[in-house]
PDB file of N, CA, C, O and CB in Angstrom:
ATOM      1  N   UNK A   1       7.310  19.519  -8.123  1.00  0.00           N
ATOM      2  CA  UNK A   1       5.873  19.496  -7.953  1.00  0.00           C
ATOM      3  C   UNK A   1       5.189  18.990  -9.221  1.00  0.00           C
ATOM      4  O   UNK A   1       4.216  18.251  -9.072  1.00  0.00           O
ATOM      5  CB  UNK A   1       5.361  20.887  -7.584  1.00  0.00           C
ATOM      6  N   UNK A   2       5.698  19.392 -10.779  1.00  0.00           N
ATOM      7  CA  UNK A   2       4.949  18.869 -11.275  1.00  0.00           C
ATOM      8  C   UNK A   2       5.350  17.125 -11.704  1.00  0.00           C
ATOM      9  O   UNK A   2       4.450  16.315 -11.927  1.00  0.00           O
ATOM     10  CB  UNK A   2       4.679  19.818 -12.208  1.00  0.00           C
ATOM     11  N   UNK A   3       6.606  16.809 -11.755  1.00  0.00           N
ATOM     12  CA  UNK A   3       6.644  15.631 -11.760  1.00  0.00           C
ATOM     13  C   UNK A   3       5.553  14.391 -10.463  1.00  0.00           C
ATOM     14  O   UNK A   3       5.391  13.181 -10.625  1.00  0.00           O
ATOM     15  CB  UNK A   3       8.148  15.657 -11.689  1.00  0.00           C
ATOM     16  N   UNK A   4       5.205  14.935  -9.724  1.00  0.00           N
ATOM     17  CA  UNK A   4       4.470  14.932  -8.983  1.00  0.00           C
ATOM     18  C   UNK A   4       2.673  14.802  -9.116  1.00  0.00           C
ATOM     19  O   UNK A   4       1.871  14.048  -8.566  1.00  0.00           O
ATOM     20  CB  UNK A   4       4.968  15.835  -8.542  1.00  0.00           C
ATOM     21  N   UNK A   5       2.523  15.834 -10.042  1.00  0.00           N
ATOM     22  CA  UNK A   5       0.999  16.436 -10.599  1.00  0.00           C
ATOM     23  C   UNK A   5       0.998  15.203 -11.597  1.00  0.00           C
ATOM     24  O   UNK A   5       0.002  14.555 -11.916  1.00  0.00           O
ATOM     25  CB  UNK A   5       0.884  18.331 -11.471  1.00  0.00           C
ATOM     26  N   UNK A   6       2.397  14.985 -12.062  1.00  0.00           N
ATOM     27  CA  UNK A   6       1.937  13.529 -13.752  1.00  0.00           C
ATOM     28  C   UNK A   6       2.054  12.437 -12.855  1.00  0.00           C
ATOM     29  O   UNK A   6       0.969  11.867 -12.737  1.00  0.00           O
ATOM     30  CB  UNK A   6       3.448  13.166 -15.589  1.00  0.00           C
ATOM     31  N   UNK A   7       2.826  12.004 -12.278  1.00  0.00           N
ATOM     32  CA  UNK A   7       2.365  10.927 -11.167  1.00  0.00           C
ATOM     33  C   UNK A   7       1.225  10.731 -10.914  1.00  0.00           C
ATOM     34  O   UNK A   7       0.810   9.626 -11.261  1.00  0.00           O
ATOM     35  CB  UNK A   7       2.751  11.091 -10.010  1.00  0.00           C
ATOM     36  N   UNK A   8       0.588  11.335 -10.468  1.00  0.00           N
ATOM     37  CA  UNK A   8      -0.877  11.370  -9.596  1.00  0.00           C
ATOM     38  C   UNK A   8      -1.580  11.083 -10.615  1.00  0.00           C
ATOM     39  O   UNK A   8      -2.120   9.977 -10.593  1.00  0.00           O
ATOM     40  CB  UNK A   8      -1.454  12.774  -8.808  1.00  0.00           C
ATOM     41  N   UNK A   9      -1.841  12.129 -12.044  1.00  0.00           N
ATOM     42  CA  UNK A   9      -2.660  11.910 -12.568  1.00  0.00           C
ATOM     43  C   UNK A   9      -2.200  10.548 -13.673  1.00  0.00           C
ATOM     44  O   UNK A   9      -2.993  10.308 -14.584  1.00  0.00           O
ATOM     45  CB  UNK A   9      -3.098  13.191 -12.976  1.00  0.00           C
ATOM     46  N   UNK A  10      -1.245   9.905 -13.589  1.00  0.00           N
ATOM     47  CA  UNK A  10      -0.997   8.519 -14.512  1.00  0.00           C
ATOM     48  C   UNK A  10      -1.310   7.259 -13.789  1.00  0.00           C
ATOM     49  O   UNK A  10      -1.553   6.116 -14.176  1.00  0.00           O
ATOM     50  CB  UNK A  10       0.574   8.348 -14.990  1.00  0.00           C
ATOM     51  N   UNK A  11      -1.227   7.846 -12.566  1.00  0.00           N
ATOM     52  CA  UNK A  11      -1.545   6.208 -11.902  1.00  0.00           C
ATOM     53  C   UNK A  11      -3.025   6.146 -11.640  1.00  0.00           C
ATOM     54  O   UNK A  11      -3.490   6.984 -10.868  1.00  0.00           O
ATOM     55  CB  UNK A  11      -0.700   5.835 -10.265  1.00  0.00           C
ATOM     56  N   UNK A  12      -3.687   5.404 -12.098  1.00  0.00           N
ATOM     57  CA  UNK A  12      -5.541   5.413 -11.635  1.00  0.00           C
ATOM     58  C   UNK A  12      -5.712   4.351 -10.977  1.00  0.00           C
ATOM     59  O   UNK A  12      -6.841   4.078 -10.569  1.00  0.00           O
ATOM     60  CB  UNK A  12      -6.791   5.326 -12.876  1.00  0.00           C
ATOM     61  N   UNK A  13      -4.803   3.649 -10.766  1.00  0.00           N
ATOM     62  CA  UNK A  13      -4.830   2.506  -9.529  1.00  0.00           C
ATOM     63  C   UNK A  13      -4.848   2.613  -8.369  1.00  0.00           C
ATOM     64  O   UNK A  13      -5.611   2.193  -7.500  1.00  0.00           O
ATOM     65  CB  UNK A  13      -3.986   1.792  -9.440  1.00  0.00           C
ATOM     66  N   UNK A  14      -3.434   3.559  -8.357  1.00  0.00           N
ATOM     67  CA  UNK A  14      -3.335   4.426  -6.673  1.00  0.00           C
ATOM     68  C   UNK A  14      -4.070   4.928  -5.875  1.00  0.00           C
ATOM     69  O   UNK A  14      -4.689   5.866  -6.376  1.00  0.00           O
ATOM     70  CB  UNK A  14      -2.791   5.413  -6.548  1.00  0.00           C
ATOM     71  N   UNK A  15      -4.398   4.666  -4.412  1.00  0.00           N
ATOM     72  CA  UNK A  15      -5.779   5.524  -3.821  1.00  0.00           C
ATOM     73  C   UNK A  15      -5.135   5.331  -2.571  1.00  0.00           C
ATOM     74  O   UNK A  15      -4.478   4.375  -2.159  1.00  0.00           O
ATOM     75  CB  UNK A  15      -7.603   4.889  -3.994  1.00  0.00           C
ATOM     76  N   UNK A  16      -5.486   6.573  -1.963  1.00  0.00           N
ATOM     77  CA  UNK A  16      -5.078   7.334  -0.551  1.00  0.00           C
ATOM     78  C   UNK A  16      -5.409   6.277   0.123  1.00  0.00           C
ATOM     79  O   UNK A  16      -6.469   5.677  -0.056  1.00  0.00           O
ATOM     80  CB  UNK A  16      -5.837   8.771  -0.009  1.00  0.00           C
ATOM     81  N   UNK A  17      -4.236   5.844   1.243  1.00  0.00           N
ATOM     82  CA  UNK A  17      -4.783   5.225   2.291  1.00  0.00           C
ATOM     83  C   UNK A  17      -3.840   5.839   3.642  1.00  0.00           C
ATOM     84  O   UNK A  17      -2.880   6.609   3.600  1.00  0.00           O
ATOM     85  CB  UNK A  17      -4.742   3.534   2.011  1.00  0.00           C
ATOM     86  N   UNK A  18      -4.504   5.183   4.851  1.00  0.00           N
ATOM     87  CA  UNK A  18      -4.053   5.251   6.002  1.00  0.00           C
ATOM     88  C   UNK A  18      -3.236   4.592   6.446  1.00  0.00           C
ATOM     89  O   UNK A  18      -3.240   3.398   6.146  1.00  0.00           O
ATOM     90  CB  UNK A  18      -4.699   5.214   6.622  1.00  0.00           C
ATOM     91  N   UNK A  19      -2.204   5.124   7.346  1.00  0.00           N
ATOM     92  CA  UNK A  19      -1.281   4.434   7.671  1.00  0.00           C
ATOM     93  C   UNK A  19      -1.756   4.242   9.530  1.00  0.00           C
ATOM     94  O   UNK A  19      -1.740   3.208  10.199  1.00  0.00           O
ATOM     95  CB  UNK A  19       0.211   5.237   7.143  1.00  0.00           C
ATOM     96  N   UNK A  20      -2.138   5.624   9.945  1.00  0.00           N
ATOM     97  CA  UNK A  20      -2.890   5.986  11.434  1.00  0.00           C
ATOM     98  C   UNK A  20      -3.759   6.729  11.255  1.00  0.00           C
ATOM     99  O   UNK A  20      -3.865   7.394  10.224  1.00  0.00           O
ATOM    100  CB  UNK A  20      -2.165   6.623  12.518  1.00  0.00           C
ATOM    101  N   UNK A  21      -4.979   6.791  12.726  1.00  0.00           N
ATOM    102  CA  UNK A  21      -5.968   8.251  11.666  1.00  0.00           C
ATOM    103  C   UNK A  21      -5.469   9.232  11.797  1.00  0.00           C
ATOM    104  O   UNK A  21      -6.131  10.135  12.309  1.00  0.00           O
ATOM    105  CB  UNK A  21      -7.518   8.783  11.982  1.00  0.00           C
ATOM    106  N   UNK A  22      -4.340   9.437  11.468  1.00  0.00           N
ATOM    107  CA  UNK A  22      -3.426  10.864  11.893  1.00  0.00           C
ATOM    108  C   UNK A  22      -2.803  11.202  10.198  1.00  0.00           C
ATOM    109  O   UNK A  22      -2.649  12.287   9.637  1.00  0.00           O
ATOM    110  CB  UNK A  22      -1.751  10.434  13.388  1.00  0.00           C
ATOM    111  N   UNK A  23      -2.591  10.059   9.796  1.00  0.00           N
ATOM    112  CA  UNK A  23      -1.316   9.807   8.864  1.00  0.00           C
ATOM    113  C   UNK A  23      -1.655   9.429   7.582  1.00  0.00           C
ATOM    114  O   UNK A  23      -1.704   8.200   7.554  1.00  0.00           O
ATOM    115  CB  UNK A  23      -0.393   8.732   9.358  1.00  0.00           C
ATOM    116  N   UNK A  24      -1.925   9.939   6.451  1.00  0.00           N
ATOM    117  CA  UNK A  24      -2.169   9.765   5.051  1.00  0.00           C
ATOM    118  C   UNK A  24      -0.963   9.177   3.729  1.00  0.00           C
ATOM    119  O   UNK A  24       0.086   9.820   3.769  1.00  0.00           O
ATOM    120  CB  UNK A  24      -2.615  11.154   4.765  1.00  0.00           C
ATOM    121  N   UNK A  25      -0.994   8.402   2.949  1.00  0.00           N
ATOM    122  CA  UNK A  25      -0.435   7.995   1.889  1.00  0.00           C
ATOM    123  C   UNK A  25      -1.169   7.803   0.750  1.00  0.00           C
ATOM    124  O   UNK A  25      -2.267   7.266   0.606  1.00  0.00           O
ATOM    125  CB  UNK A  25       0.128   7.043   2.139  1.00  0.00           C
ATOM    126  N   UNK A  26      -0.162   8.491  -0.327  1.00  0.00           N
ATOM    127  CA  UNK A  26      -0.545   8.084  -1.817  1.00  0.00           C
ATOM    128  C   UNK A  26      -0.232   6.752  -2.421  1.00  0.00           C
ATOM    129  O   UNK A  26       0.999   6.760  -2.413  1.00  0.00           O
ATOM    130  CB  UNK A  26       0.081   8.981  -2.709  1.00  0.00           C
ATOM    131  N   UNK A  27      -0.504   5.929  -2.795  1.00  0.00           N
ATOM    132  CA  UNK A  27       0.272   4.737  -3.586  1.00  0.00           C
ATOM    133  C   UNK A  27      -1.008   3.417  -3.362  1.00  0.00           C
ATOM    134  O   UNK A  27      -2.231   3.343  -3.489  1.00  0.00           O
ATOM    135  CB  UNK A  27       2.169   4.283  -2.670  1.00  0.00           C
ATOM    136  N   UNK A  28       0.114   2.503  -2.963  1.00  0.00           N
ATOM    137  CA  UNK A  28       0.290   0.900  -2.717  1.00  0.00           C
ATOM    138  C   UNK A  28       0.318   0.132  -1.258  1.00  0.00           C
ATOM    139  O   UNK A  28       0.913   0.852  -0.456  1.00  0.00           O
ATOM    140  CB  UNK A  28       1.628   0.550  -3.314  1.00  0.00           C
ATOM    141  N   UNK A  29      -0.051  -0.874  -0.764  1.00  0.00           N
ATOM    142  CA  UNK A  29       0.140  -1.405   0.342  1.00  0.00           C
ATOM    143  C   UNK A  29       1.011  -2.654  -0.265  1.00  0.00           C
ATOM    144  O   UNK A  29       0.999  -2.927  -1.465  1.00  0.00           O
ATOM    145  CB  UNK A  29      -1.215  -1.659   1.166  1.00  0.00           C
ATOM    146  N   UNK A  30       1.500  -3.122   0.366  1.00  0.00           N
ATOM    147  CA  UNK A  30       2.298  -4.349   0.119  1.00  0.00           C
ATOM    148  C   UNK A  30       2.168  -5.306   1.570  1.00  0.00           C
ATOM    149  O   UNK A  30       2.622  -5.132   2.700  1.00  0.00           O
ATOM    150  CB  UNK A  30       3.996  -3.872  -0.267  1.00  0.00           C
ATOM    151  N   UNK A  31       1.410  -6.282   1.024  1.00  0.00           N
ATOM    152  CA  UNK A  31       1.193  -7.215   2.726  1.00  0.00           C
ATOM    153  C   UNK A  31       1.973  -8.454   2.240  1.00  0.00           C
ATOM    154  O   UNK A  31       1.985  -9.011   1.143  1.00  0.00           O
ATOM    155  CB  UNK A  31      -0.846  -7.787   3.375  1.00  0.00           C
ATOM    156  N   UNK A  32       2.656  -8.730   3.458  1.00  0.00           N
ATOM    157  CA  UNK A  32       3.192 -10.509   3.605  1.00  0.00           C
ATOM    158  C   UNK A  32       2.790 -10.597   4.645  1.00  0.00           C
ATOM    159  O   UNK A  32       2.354  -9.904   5.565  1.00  0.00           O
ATOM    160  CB  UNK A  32       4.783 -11.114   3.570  1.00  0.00           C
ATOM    161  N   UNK A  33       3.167 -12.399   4.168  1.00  0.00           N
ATOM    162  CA  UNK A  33       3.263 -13.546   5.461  1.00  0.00           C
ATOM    163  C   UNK A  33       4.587 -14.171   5.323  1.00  0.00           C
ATOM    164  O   UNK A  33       5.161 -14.678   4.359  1.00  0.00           O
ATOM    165  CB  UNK A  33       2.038 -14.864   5.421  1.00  0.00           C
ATOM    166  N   UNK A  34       4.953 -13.971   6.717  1.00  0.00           N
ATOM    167  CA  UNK A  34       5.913 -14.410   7.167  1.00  0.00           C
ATOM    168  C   UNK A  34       6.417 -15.922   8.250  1.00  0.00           C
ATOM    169  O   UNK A  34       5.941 -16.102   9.371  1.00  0.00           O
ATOM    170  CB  UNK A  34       6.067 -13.368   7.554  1.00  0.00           C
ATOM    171  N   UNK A  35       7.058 -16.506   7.840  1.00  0.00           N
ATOM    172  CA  UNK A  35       7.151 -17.852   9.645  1.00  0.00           C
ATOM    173  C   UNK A  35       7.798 -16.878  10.260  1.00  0.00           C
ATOM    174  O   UNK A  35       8.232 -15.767   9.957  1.00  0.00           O
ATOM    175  CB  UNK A  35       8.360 -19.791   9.779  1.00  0.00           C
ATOM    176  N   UNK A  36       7.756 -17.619  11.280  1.00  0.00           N
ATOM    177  CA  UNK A  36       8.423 -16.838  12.703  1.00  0.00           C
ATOM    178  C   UNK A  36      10.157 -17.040  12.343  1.00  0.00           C
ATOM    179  O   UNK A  36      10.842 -16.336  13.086  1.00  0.00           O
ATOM    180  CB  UNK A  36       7.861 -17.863  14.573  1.00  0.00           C
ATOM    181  N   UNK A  37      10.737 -17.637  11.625  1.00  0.00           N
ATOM    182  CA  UNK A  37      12.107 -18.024  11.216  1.00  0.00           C
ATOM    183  C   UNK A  37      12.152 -16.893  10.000  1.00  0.00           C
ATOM    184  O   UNK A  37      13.062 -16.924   9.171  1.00  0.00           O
ATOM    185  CB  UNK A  37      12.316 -19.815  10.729  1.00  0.00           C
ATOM    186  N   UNK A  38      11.085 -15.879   9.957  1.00  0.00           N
ATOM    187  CA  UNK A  38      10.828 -14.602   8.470  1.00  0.00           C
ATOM    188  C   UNK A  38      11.468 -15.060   7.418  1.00  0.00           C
ATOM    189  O   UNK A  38      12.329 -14.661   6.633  1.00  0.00           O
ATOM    190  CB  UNK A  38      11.516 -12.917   8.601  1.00  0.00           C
ATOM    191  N   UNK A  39      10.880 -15.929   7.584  1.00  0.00           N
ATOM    192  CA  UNK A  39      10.903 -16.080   5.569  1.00  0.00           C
ATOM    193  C   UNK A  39       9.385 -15.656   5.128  1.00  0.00           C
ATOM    194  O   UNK A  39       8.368 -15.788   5.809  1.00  0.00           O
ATOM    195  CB  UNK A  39      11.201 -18.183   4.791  1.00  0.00           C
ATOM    196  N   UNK A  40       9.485 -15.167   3.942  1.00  0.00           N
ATOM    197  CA  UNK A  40       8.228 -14.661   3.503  1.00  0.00           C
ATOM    198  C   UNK A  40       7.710 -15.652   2.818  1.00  0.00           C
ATOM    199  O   UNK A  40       8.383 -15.933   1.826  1.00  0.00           O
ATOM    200  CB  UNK A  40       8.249 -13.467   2.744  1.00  0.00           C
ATOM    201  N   UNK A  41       6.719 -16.322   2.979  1.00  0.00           N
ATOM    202  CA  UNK A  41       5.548 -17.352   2.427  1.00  0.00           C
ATOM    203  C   UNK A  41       4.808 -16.873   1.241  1.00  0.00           C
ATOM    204  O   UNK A  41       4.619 -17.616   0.278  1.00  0.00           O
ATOM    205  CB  UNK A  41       4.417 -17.625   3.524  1.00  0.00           C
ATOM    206  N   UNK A  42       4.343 -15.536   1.287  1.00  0.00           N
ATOM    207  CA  UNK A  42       3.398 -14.704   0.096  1.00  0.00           C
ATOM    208  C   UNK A  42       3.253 -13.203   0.616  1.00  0.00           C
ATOM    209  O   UNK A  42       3.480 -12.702   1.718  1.00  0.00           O
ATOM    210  CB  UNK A  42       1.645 -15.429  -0.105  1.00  0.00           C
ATOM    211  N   UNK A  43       2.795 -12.678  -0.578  1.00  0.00           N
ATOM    212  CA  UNK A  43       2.939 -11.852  -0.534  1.00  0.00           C
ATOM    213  C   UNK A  43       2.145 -11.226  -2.034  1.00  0.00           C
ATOM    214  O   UNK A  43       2.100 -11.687  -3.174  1.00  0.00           O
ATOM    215  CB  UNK A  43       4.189 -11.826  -0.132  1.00  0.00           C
ATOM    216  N   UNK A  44       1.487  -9.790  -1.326  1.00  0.00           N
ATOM    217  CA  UNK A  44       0.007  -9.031  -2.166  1.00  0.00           C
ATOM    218  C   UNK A  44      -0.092  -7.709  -2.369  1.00  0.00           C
ATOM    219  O   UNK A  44      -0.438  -7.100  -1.357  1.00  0.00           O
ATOM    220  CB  UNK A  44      -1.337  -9.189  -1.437  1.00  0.00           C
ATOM    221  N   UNK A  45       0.042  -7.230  -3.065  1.00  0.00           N
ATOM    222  CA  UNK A  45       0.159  -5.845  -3.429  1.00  0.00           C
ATOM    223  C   UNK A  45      -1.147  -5.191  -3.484  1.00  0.00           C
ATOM    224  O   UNK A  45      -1.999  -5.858  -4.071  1.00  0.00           O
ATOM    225  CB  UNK A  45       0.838  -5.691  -4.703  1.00  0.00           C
ATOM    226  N   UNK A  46      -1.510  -4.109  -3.047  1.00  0.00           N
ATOM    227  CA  UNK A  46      -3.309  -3.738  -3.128  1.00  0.00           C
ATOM    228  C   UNK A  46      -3.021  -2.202  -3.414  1.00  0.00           C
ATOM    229  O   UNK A  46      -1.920  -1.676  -3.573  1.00  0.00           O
ATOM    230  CB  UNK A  46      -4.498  -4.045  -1.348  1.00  0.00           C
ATOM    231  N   UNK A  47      -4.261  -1.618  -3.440  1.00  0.00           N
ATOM    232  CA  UNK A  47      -4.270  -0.149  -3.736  1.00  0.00           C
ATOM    233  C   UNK A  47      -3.730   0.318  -1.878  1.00  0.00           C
ATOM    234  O   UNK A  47      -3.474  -0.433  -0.937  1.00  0.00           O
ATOM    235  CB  UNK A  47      -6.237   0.515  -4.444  1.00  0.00           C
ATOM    236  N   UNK A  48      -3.726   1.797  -1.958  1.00  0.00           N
ATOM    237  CA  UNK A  48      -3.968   2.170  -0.992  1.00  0.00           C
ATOM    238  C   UNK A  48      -4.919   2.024   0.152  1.00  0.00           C
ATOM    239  O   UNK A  48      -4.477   1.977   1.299  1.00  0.00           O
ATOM    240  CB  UNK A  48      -3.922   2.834  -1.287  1.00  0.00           C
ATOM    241  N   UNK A  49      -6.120   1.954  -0.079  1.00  0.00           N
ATOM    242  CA  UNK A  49      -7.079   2.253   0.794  1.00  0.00           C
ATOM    243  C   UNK A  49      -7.862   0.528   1.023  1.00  0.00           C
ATOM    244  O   UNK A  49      -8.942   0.408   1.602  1.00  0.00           O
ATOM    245  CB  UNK A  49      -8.118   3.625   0.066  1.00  0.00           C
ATOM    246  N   UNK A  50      -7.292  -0.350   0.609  1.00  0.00           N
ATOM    247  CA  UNK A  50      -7.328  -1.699   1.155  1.00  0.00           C
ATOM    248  C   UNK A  50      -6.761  -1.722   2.385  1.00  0.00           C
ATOM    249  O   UNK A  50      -5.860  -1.114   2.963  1.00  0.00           O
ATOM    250  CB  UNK A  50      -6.696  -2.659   0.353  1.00  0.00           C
ATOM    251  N   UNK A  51      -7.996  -3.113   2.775  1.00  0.00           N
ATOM    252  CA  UNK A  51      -7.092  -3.312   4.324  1.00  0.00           C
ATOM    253  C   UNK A  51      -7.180  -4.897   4.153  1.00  0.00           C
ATOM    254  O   UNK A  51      -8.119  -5.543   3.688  1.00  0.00           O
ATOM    255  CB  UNK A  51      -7.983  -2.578   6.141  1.00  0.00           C
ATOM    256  N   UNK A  52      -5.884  -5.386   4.681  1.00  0.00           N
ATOM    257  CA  UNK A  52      -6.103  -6.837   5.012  1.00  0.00           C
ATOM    258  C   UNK A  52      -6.601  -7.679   6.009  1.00  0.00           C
ATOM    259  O   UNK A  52      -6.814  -6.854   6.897  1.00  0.00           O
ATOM    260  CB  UNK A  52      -5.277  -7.237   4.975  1.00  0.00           C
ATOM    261  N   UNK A  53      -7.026  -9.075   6.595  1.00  0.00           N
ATOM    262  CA  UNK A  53      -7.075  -9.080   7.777  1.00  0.00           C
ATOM    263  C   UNK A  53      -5.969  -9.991   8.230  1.00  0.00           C
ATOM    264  O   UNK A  53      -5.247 -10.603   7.442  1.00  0.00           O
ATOM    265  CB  UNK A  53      -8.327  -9.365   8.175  1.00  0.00           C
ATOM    266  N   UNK A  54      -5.888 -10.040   9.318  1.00  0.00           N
ATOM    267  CA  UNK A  54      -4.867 -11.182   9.903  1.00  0.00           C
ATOM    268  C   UNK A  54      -5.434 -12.082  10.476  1.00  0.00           C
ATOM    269  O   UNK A  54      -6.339 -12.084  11.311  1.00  0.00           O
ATOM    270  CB  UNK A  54      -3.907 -10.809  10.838  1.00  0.00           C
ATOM    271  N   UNK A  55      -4.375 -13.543   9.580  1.00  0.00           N
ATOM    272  CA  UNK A  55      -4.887 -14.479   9.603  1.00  0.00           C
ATOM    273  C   UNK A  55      -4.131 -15.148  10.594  1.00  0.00           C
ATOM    274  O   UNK A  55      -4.420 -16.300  10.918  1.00  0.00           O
ATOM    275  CB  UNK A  55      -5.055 -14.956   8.469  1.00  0.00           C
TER     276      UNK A  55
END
């Protein structure tokens, strides 16, 4: 737990986001684009509580 408590309080980037409105996370989102053959084209790292749109 407290390795946990220094986590939280070292990262000031990190912010709660949703995964469903059911379902909560601490951290990072990580979005790609992919071809349909999935290779990844790019790719964006955001806080939590970003949303992307699809393009």
């Amino acid at each position: 737990m407290n390795l946990l408590k220094e986590t939280v309080a070292e990262d000031q980037d990190a912010k709660v986001g949703h995964k469903t409105a059911d379902t909560s996370f601490f951290g990072y989102k990580t979005h790609i684009a992919m071809t349909e053959e999935r290779i990844i084209t790019a790719a964006t790292v955001t806080t939590g509580e970003k949303m992307m749109e699809n393009n």
